[in-house]
N, C-alpha and C positions, 0 to 999 in steps of 0.2 A: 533825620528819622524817615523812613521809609512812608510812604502816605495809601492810608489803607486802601486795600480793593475794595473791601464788606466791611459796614459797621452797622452794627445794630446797637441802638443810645435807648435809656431805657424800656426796652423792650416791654409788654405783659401781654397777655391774651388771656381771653374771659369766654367760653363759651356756655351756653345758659342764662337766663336769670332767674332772680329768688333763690327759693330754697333748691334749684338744678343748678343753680350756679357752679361752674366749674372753673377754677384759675389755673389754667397749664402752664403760665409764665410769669414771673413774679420780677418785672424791671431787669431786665437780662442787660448789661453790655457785653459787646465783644469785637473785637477787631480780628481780619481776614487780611492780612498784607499778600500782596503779589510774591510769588513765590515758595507761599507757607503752607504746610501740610497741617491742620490742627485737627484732631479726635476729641471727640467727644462722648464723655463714657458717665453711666447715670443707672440705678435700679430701673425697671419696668414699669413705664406711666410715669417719668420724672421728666418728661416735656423735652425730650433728646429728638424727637420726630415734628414737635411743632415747632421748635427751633429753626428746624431745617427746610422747612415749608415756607416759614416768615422768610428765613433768609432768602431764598431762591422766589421771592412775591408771589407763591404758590398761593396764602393766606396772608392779610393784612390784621397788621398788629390791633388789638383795643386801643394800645395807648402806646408811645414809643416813636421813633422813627429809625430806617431800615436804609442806607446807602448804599448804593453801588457806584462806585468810584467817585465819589463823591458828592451824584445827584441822589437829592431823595424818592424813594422809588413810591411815595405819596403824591408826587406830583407828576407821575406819567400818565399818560390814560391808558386806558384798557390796551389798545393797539401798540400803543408803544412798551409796555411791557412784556405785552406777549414776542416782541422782535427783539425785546433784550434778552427774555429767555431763550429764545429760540437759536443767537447766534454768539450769544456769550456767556451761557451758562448749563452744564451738562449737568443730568439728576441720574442718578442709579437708584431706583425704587425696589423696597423689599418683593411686592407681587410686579415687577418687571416693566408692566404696562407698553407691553410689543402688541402687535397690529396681526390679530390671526389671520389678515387675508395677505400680507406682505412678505415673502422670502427672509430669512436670517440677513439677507445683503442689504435689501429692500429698505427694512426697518432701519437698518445703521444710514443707507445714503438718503430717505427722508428727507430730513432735515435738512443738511444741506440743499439739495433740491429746491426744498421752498424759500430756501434764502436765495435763489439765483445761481447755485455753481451748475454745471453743467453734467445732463446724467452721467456721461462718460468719466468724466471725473468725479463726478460723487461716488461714484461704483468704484473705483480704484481706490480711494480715501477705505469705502465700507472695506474693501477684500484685503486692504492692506491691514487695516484693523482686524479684523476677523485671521489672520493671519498669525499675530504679536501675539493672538489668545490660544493660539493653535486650533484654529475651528474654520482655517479656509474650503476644507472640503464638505463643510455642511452651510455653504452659503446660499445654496439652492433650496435649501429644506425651511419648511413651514415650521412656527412655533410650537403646533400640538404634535411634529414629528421629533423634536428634540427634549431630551431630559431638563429636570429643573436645573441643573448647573450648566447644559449648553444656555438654557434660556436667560440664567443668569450673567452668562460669558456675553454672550447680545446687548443687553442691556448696557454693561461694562464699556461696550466698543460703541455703541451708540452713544454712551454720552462720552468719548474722549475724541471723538473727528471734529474734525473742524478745529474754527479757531475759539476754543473755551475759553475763558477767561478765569471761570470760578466754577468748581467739579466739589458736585454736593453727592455726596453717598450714604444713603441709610442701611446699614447692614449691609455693603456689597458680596460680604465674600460667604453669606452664612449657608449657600448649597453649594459649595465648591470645597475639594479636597484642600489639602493642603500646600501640594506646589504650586496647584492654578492659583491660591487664594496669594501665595507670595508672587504669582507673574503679575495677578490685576495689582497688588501696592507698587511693585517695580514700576508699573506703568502709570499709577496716580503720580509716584514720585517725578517719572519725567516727566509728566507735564509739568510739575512746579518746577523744575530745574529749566523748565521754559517759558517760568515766567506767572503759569496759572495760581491760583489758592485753591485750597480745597478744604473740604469741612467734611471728615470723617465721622460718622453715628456708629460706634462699637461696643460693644460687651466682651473682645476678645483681647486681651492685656497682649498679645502676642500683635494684633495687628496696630493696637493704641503704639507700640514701637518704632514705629515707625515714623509717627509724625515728630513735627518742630515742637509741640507746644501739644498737654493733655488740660480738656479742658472735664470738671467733674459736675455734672447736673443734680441736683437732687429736690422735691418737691419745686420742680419748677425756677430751681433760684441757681448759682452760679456760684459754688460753693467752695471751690478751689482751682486753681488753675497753677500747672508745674509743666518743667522742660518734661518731655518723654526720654527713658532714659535708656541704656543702649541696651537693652535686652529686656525680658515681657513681663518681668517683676513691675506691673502699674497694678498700685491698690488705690481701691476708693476708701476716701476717707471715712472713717467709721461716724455714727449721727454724733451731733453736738460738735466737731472739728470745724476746723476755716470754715467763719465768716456763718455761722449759726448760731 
């Protein structure tokens, strides 16, 4: 059997206490194997975004532990996680979070950058990307000169350079038409088919299509999990179903 990229063993998160106590995750497991595309599809405020923050050490669990490749990411310190995020793991965030003083190019080669590639190269990586999305001729343009969907196309291409390992996306495609929204999954896909995982955050049964594995969230819990099936017929289970 395949030995996971991402596991998270059970997982909870608590934010509050007392009577503000808030539980967004109720003992989650889940496995991320090398190669796999899994979606994750949940009502609004069903913990599909704390999910994906825990996984990515964006946020540390209350209770649980959180693996990436098999160390636990409890035992890194602050500096060393931030170098696991930085050269092995790409985020696509709902509000974008690009750099208004940095170029469309700028923001995608970053990253690299501070990990040591060479500008020259890192800029070839960015333009090549910015390319795959169709947005090579607005690689000179500042974030407040491009629409929400170029902004969102940046985002996209800045977390797929480099060598990712694990490509977390919360809603990547939700300002983009519909062919751009099927080129960014073409492109989640190749990376798996080279090796990366990725954890899809969807509400859209067309793009849950796409992955290996649908996973369904609901108050927090982990409610049902099934193959994705070849077309966009994916329904959430109705309340009381799998494992409630």
């Amino acid at each position: 059997m395949t030995a996971a990229l991402l596991e998270l063993c059970s997982v909870s998160k608590t934010y509050g206490a007392g009577p503000a106590c808030v539980r967004a995750l109720h003992g989650v497991d889940l496995q991320v194997c090398a190669g796999e595309l899994v979606a994750v599809m949940g009502p609004s405020g069903s913990g599909k975004s704390t999910l994906l923050t825990i996984a990515g050490s964006l946020e540390e669990p209350t209770e649980g532990q959180v693996f990436f490749e098999g160390t636990p990411l409890s035992g890194l310190s602050p500096n060393a996680r931030a170098r696991l995020r930085r050269r092995h793991i790409g985020y696509v965030f709902q509000d974008f979070n690009l750099l208004a003083g940095l170029t469309a190019v700028e923001n995608i080669s970053m990253p690299l950058e501070l990990d040591g590639v060479r500008a020259r190269q890192a800029r070839a990586e960015g333009l090549r990307a910015l390319e795959e999305l169709g947005m090579a001729d607005r690689a000179s343009a500042f974030p407040d000169e491009l629409s929400g969907g170029m902004r969102q196309r940046v985002a996209i291409a800045r977390a797929l350079v480099g060598e990712r390992r694990l490509l977390l996306a919360d809603e990547p495609t939700g300002a983009l038409d519909t062919d751009t929204s099927e080129g960014v999954m073409r492109l989640i896909r190749s990376a798996c088919r080279q090796g990366a995982g990725a954890v899809l955050v969807t509400h859209e049964a067309q793009l849950a299509s796409w992955a290996d594995r649908v996973v369904f969230v609901r108050d927090g819990r982990i409610v049902d999990t099934s193959a994705a099936p070849d077309g966009p017929e994916v329904l959430l289970p109705s309340p009381g179903e799998s494992g409630r």
